[in-house]
DRENDO-1510 file (C-alpha; in Angstrom, 1 decimal, always signed):
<recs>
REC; n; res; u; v; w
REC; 1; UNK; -28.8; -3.4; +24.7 .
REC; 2; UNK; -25.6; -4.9; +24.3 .
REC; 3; UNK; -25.1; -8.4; +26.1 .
REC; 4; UNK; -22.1; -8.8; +28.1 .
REC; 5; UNK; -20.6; -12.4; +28.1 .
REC; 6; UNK; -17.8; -14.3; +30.2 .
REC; 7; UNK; -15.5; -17.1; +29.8 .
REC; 8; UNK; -12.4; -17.7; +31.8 .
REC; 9; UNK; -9.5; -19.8; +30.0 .
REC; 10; UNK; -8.8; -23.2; +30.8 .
REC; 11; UNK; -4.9; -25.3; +30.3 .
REC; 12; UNK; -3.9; -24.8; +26.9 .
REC; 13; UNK; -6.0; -22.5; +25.5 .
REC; 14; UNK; -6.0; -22.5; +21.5 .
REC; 15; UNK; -5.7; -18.3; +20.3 .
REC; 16; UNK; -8.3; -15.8; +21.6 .
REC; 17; UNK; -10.2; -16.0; +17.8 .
REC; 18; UNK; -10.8; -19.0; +17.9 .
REC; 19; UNK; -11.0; -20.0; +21.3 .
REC; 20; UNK; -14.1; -17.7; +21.6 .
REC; 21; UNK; -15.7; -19.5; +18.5 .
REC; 22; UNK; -15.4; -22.7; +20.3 .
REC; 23; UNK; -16.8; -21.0; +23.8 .
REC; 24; UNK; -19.8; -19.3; +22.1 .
REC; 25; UNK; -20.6; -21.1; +19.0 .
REC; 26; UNK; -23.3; -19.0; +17.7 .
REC; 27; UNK; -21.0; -16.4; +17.3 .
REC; 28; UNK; -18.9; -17.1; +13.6 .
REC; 29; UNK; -15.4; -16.8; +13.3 .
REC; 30; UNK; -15.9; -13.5; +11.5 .
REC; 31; UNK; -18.0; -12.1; +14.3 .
REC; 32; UNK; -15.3; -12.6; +16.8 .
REC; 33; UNK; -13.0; -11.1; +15.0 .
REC; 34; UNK; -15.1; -8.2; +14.4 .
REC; 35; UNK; -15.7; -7.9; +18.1 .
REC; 36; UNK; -11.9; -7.6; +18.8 .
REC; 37; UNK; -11.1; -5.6; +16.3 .
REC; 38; UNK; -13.5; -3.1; +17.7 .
REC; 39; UNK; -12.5; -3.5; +21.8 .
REC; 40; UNK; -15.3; -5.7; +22.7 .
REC; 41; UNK; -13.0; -7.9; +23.9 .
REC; 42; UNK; -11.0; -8.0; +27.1 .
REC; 43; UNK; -8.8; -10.5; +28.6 .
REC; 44; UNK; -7.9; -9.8; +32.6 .
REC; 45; UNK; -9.6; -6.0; +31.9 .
REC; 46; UNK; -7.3; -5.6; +28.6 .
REC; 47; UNK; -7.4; -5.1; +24.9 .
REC; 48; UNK; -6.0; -8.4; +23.5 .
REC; 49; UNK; -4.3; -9.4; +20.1 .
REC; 50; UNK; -6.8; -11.8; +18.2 .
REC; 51; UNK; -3.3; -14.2; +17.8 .
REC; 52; UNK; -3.2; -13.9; +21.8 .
REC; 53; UNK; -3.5; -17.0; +24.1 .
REC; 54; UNK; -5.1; -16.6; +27.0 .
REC; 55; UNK; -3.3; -18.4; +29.9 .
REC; 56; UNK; -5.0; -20.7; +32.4 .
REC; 57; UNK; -7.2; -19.0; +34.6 .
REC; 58; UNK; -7.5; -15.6; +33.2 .
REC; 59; UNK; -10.9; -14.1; +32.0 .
REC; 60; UNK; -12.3; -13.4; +28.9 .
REC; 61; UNK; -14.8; -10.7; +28.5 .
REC; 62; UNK; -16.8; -10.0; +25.6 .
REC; 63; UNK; -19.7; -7.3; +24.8 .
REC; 64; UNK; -21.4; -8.0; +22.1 .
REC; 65; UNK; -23.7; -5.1; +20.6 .
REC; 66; UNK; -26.9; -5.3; +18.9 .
REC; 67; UNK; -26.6; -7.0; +15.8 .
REC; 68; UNK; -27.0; -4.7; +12.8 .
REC; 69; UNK; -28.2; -5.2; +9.1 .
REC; 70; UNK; -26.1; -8.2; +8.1 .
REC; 71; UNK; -26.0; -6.8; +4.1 .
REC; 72; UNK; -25.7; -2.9; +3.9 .
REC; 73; UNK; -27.3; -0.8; +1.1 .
REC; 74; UNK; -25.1; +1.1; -1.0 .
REC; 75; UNK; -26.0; +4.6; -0.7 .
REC; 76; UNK; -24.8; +7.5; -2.6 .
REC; 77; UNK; -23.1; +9.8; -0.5 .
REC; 78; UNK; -20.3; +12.0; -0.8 .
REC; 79; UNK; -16.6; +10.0; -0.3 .
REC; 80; UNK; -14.0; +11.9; -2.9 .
REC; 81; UNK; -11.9; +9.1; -4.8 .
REC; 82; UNK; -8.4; +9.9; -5.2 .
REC; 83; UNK; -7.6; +6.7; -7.4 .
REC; 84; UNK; -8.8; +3.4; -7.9 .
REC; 85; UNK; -7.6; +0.3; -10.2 .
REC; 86; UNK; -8.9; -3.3; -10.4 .
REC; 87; UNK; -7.0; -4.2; -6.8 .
REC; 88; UNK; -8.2; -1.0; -4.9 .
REC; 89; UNK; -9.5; +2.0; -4.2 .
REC; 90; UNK; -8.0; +5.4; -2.1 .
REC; 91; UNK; -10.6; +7.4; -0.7 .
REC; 92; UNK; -11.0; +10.5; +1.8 .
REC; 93; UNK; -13.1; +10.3; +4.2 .
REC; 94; UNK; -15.0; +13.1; +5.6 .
REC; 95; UNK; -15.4; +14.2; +9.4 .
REC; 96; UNK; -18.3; +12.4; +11.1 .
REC; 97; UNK; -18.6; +9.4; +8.7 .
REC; 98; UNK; -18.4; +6.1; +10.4 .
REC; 99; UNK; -16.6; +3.9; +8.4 .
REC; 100; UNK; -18.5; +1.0; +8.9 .
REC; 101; UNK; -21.8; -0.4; +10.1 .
REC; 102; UNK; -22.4; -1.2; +13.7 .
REC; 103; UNK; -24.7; -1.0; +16.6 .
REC; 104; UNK; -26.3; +2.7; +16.5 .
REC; 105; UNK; -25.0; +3.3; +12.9 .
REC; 106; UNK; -26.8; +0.8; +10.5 .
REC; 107; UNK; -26.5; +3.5; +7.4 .
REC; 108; UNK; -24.8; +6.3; +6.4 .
REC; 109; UNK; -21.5; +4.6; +6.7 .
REC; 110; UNK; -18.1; +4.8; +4.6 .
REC; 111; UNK; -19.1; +1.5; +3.5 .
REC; 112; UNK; -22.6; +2.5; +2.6 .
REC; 113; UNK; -21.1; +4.8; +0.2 .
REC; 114; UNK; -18.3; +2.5; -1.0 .
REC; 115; UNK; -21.1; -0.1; -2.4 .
REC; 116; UNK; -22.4; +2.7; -4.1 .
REC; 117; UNK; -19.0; +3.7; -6.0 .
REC; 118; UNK; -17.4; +0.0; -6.6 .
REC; 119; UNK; -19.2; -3.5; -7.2 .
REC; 120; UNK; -16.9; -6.5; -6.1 .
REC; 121; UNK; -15.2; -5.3; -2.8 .
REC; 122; UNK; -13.8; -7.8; -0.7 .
REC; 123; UNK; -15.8; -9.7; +2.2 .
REC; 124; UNK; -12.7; -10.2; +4.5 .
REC; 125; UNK; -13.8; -8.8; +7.9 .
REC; 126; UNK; -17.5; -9.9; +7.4 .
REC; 127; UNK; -20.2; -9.0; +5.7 .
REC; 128; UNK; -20.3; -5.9; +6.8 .
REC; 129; UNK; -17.3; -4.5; +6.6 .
REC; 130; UNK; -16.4; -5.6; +2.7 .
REC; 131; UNK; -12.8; -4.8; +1.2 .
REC; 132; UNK; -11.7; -2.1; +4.7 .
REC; 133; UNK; -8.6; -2.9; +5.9 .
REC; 134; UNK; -7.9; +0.0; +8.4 .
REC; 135; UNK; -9.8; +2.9; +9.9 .
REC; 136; UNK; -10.0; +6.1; +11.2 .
REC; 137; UNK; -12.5; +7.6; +14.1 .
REC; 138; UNK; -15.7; +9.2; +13.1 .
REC; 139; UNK; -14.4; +12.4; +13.3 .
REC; 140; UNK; -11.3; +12.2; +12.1 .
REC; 141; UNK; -10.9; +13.2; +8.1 .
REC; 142; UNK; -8.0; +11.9; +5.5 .
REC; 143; UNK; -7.3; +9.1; +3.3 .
REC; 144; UNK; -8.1; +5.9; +3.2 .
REC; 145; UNK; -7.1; +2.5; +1.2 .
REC; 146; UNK; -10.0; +0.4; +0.2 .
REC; 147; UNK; -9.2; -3.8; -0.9 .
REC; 148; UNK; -11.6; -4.5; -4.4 .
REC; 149; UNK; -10.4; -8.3; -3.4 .
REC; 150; UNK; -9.2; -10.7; -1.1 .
REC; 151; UNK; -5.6; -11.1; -2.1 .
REC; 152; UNK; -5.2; -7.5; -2.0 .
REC; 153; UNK; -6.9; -7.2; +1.2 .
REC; 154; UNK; -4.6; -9.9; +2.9 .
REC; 155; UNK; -1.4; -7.9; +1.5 .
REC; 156; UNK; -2.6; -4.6; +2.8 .
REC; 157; UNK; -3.5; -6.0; +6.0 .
REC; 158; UNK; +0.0; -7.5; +6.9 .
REC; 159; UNK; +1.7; -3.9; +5.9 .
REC; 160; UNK; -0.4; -2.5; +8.7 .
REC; 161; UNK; +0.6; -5.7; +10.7 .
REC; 162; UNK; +3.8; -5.2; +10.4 .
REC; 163; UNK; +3.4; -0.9; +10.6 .
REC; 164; UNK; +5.5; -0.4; +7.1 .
REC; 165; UNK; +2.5; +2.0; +5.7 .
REC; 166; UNK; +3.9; +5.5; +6.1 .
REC; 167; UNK; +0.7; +7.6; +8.0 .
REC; 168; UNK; +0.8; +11.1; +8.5 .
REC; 169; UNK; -2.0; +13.3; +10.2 .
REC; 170; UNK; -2.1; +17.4; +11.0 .
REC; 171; UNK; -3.6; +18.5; +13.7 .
REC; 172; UNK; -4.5; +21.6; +15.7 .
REC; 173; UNK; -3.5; +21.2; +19.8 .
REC; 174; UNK; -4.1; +23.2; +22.6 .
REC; 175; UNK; -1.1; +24.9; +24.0 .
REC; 176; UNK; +2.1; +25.1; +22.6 .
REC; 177; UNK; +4.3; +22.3; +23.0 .
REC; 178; UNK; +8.0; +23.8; +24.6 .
REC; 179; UNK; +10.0; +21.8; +22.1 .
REC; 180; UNK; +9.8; +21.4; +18.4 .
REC; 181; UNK; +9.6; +17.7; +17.9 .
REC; 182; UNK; +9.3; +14.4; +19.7 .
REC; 183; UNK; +8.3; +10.8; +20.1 .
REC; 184; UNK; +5.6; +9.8; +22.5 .
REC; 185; UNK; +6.1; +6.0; +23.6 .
REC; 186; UNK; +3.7; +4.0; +25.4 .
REC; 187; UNK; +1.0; +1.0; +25.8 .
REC; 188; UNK; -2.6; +1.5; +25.2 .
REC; 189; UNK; -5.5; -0.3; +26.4 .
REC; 190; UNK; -9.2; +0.4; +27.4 .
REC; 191; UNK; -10.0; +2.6; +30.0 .
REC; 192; UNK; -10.9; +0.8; +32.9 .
REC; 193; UNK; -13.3; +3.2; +34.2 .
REC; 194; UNK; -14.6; +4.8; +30.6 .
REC; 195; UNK; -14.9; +2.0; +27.9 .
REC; 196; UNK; -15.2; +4.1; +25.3 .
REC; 197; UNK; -11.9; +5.7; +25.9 .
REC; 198; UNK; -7.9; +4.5; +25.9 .
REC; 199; UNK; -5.1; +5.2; +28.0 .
REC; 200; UNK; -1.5; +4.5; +28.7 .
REC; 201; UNK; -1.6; +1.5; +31.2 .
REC; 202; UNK; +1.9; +0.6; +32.7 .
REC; 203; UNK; +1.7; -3.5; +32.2 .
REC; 204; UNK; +0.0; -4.8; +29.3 .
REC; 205; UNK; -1.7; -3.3; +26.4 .
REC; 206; UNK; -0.6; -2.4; +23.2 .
REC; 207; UNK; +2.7; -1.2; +21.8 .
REC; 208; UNK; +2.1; +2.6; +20.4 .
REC; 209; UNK; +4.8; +4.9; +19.0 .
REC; 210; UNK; +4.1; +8.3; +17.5 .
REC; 211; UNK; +5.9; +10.7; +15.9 .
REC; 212; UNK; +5.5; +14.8; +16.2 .
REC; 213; UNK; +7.2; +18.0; +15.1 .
REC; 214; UNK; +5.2; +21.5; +14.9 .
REC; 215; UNK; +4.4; +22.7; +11.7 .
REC; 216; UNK; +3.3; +26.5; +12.9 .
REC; 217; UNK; +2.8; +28.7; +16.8 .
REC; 218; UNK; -0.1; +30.6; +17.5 .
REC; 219; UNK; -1.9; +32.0; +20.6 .
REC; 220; UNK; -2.1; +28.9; +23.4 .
REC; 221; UNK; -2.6; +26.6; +20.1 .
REC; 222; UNK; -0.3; +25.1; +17.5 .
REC; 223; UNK; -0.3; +22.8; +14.3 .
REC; 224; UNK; +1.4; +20.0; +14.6 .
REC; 225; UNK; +2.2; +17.1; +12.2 .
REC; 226; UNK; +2.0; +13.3; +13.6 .
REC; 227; UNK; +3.8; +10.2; +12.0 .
REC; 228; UNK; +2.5; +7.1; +13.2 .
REC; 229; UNK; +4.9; +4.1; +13.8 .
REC; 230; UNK; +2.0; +2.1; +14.9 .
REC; 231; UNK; -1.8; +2.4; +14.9 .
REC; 232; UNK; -3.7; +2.2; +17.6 .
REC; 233; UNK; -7.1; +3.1; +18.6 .
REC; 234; UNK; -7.4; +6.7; +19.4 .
REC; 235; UNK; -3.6; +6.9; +19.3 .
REC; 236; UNK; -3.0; +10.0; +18.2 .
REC; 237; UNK; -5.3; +11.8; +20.7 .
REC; 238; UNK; -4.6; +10.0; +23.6 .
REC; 239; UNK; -0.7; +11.0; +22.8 .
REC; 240; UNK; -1.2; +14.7; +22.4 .
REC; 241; UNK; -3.9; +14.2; +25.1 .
REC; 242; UNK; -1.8; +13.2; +27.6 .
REC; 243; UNK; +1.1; +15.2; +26.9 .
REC; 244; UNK; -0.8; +18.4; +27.9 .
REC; 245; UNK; -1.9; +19.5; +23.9 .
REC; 246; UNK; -5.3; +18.0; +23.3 .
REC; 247; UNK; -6.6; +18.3; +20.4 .
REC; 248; UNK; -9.0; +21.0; +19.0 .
REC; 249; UNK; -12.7; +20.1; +19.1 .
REC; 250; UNK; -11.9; +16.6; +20.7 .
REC; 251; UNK; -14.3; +16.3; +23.6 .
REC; 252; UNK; -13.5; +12.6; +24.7 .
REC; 253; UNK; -10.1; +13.8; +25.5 .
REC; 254; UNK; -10.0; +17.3; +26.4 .
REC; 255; UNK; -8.9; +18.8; +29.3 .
REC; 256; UNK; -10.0; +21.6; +32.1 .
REC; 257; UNK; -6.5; +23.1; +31.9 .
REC; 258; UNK; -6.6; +24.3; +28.3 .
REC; 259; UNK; -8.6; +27.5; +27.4 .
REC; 260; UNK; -8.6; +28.7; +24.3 .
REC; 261; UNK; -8.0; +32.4; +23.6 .
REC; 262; UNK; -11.5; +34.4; +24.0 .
REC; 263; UNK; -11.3; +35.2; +20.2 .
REC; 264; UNK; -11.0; +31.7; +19.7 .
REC; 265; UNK; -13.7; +30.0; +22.3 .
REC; 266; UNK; -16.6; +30.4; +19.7 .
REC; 267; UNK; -15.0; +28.1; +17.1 .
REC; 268; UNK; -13.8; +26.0; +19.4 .
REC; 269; UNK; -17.5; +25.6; +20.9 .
REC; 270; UNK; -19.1; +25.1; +17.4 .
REC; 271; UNK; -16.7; +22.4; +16.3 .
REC; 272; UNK; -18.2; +18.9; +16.1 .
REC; 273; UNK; -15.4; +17.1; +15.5 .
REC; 274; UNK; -11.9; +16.8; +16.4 .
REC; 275; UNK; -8.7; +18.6; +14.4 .
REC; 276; UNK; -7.5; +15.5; +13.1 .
REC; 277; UNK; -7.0; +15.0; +9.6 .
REC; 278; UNK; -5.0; +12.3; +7.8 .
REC; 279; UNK; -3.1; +13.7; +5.1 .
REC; 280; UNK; -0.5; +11.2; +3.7 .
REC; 281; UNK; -0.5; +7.3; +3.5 .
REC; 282; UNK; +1.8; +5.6; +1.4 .
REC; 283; UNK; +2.3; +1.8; +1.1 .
REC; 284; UNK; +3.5; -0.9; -1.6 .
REC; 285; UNK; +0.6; -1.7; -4.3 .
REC; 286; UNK; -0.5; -5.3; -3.5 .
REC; 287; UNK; -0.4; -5.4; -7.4 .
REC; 288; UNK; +2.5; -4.4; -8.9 .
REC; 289; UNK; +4.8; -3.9; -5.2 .
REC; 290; UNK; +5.4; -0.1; -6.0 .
REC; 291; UNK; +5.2; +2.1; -3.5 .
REC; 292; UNK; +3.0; +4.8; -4.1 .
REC; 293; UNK; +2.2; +7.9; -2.0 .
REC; 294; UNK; -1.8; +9.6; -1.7 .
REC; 295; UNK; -2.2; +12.9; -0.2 .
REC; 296; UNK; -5.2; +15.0; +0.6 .
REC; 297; UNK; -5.7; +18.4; +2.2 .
REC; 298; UNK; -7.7; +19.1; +5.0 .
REC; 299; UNK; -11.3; +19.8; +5.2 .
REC; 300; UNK; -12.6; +23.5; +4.6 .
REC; 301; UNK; -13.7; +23.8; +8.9 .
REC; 302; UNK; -9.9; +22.5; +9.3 .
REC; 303; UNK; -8.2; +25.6; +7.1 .
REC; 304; UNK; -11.0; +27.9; +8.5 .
REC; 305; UNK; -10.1; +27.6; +12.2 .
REC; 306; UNK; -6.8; +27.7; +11.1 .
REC; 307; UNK; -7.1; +30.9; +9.4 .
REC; 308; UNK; -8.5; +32.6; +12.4 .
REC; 309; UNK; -5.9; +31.3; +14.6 .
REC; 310; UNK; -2.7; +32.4; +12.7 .
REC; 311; UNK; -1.9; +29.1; +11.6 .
REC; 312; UNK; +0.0; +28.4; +7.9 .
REC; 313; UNK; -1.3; +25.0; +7.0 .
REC; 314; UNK; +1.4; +23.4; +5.1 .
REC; 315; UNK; +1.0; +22.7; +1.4 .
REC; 316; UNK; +0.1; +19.0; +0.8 .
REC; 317; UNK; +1.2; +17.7; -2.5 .
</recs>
């Protein structure tokens, strides 16, 4: 069971991180951090920024889950490796792996595997979470970079910070959009009423900017290609979501409205996972400060549904 905790802000609060290790101080600096990286906590109802200062008055909220095994295993599992050098490693991660442990999924994680393939990887996030310095959701596929060490971790992290990593996902909506390309613009924050959903709030939350164009039209579904200027939680599918073009196989954010084609129902039934598949990031080498571009195609169930729908996958290279 996870414990919920409270804490309201007093004059002069120091920033959330740390103002939480001071409030609950069996909880490590690391921990915290952890727990707002993942959403478990919420200032007035809202995701913060770990930098954030909480004004007078205003309350903190923080779930913490179960703790899980503080050292995980290495496990050898499947998790292709596109390249990898002494600062880090570009993986692709498959549909349905979490990428790292956490309550309800103490094994079988990206990092699991990761231990496996490379000795050495960074411990910047805890423990737990050794050399990752982004992620993607459980059942989203594509490529991910992987720190070996801590100054390479710190350099990736602040090109995320400051959203200069080029990231580009397909995915299959419902619906075809009426226009060929656009930007969706909003703030995201926790669902008030489903936690383990986001939404566009209209005061606070956090910046999110994404990037479409379709790639290919079929019958009451389309490809399209996303760019993201920021990265948020569950950005990409709360975008498409709540433009009217959900996508594919995503159950958290479907919606009553959008019926597939009867031919189509079947597949759409036996899907696990959502359409989402990152194909391209590209970002300077914390090494040598080249940039360098990694691209992977999407999964076989990905081309498959395609296929059946009438949709041309563009070539990745």
């Amino acid at each position: 069971m996870s414990e919920v905790r409270t804490w309201v802000a007093g004059p002069g609060a120091d920033r959330l991180d740390r103002a939480l290790v001071v409030a609950f101080p069996d909880l490590s600096r690391a921990r915290v951090q952890a727990l707002l990286a993942e959403g478990h906590v919420l200032v007035d109802g809202e995701v913060p920024k770990a930098s954030a200062r909480p004004r007078s008055g205003q309350v903190v909220t923080v779930e913490v889950p179960d703790a899980v095994a503080a050292d995980p295993e290495p496990q050898d599992l499947p998790l292709p490796i596109l390249y990898q050098d002494d600062d880090l490693l570009v993986v692709v991660k498959p549909a349905g792996m979490v990428v790292h442990p956490s309550a309800g999924h103490a094994d079988g994680t990206m990092v699991n595997a990761l231990l496996h393939h490379a000795t050495g990887l960074s411990g910047i996030g805890g423990v737990a979470r050794p050399g990752i310095v982004h992620r993607l959701d459980v059942g989203t596929s594509g490529v991910m970079v992987v720190a070996k060490h801590d100054i390479a971790h710190r350099a990736l992290t602040e090109q995320f910070s400051v959203h200069s990593v080029e990231r580009r996902y397909f995915a299959v909506v419902h619906r075809v959009p009426n226009v060929d390309r656009g930007t969706f613009r909003s703030n995201l924050a926790r669902d008030p009423d489903d936690r383990l959903r986001i939404a566009s709030v209209e005061d606070g939350g956090r910046r999110a900017v994404t990037h479409w164009e379709i790639k290919a039209r079929g019958d009451r579904v389309a490809l399209v290609e996303c760019r993201l200027e920021t990265g948020r939680t569950h950005q990409v599918r709360v975008h498409l979501s709540e433009a009217g073009h959900p996508i594919v196989g995503d159950r958290a954010y479907s919606r009553r409205d959008c019926v597939p084609t009867a031919p189509l129902r079947p597949r759409v039934e036996a899907l696990d996972h959502p359409l989402l598949h990152a194909w391209l990031l590209c970002f300077d080498h914390p090494g040598t400060g080249e940039r360098v571009r990694f691209t992977a195609p999407p999964p076989a169930d990905f081309y498959a549904f395609c296929a059946a729908a009438g949709l041309p996958v563009p070539p990745v290279r």
